[in-house]
C-alpha positions as CSV (number, residue, x, y, z in Angstrom):
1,X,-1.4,-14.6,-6.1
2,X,-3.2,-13.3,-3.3
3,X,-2.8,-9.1,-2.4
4,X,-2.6,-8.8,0.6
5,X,-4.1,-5.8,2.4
6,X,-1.2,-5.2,5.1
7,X,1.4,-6.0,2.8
8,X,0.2,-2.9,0.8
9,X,0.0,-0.8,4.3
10,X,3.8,-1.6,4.7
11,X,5.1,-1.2,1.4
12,X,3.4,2.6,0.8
13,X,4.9,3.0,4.9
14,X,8.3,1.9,3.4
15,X,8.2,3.7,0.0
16,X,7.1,6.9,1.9
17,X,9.7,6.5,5.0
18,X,12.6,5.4,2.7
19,X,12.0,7.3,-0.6
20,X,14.3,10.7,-1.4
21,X,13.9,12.7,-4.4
22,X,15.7,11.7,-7.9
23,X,16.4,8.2,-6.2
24,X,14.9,4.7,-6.8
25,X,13.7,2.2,-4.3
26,X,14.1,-1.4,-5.7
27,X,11.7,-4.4,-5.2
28,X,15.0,-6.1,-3.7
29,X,15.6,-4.0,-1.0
30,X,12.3,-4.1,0.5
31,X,12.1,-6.3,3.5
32,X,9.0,-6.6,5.5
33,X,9.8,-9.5,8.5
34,X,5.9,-10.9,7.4
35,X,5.8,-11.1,4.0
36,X,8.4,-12.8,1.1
37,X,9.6,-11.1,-1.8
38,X,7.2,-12.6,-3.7
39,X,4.3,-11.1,-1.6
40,X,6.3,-7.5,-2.1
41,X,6.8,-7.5,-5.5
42,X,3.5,-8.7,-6.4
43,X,2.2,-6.0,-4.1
44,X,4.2,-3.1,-6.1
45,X,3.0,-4.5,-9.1
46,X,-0.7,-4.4,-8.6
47,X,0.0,-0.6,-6.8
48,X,1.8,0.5,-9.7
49,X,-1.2,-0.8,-12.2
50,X,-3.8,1.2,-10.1
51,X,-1.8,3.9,-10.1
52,X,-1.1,4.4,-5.8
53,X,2.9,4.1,-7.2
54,X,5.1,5.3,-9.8
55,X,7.6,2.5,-11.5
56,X,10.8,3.4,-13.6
57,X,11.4,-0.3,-14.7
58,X,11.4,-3.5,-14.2
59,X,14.4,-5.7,-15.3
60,X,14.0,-9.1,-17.0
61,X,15.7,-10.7,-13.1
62,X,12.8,-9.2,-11.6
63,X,14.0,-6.0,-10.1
64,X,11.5,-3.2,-10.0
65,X,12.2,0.4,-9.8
66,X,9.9,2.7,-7.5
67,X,10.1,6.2,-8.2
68,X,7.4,7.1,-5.8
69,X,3.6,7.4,-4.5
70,X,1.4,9.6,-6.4
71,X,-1.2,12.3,-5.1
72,X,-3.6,9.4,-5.2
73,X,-1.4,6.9,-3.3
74,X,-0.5,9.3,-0.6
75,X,-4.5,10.2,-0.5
76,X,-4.9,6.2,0.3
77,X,-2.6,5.8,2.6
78,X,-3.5,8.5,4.8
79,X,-6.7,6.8,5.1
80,X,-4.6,3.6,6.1
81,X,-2.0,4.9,8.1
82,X,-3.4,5.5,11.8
83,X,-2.6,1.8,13.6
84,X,-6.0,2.2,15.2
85,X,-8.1,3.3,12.2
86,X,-6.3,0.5,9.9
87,X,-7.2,-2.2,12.6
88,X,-11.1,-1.2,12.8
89,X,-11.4,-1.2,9.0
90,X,-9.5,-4.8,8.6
91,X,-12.6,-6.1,11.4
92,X,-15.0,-4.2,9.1
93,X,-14.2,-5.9,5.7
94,X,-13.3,-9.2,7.5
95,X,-16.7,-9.9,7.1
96,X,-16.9,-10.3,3.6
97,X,-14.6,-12.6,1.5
98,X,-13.3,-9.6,-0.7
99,X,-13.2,-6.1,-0.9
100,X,-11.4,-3.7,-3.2
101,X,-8.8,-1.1,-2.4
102,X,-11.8,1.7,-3.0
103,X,-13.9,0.3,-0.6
104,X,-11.1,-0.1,1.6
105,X,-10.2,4.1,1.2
106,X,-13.9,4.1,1.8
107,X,-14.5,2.4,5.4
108,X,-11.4,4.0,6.6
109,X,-12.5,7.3,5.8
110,X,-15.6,6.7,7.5
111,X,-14.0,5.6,10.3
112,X,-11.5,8.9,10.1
113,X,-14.9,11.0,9.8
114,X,-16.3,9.5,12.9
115,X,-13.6,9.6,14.8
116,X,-14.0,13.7,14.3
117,X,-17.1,13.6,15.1
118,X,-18.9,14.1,11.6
């Protein structure tokens, strides 16, 4: 499957809008209009293996557990969340066929810097 780089803008938006302390935000109960469940629980998957999210479990139906972002996580999606900053850096790496979630942090950071006028 293919991860999709605004699929992982919404979910960390959702985790972070939706999570509360001592609760759990299931795979399930993630709805994005754009993206299917597949595209969402792929996406917590690969965010929970680079270790953006925290997972409890994950059930043999599928269901995943988040517990919540980590210091890293929220670190990236700062970087990610300003509309306009996130839709400069998508032009940016648009020109090459792939580009990891580093480089990613990297180009919007940039982008943050200049915008301050560093």
């Amino acid at each position: 499957m293919e991860l999709k780089k605004d699929c992982i803008r919404e979910v960390l938006l959702y985790i972070e809008k939706n999570g509360k302390p001592n609760e759990y935000i299931s795979n399930v109960e993630i709805k994005i209009n754009s993206f299917s469940s597949d595209d969402i629980t792929y996406t917590i998957e690969k965010l929970a293996e680079g270790n953006i999210i925290n997972i409890v479990s994950k059930t043999f139906d599928g269901e995943i557990l988040v517990k919540d972002i980590t210091f890293v996580g929220h670190q990236f999606l700062e970087n990610i969340r300003d509309d306009e900053v996130w839709k400069e850096a998508k032009t940016r790496i648009s020109k090459i066929a792939g580009v990891s979630l580093s480089i990613i942090e990297q180009v919007t950071a940039q982008i943050i810097a200049s915008k301050l006028g560093f």
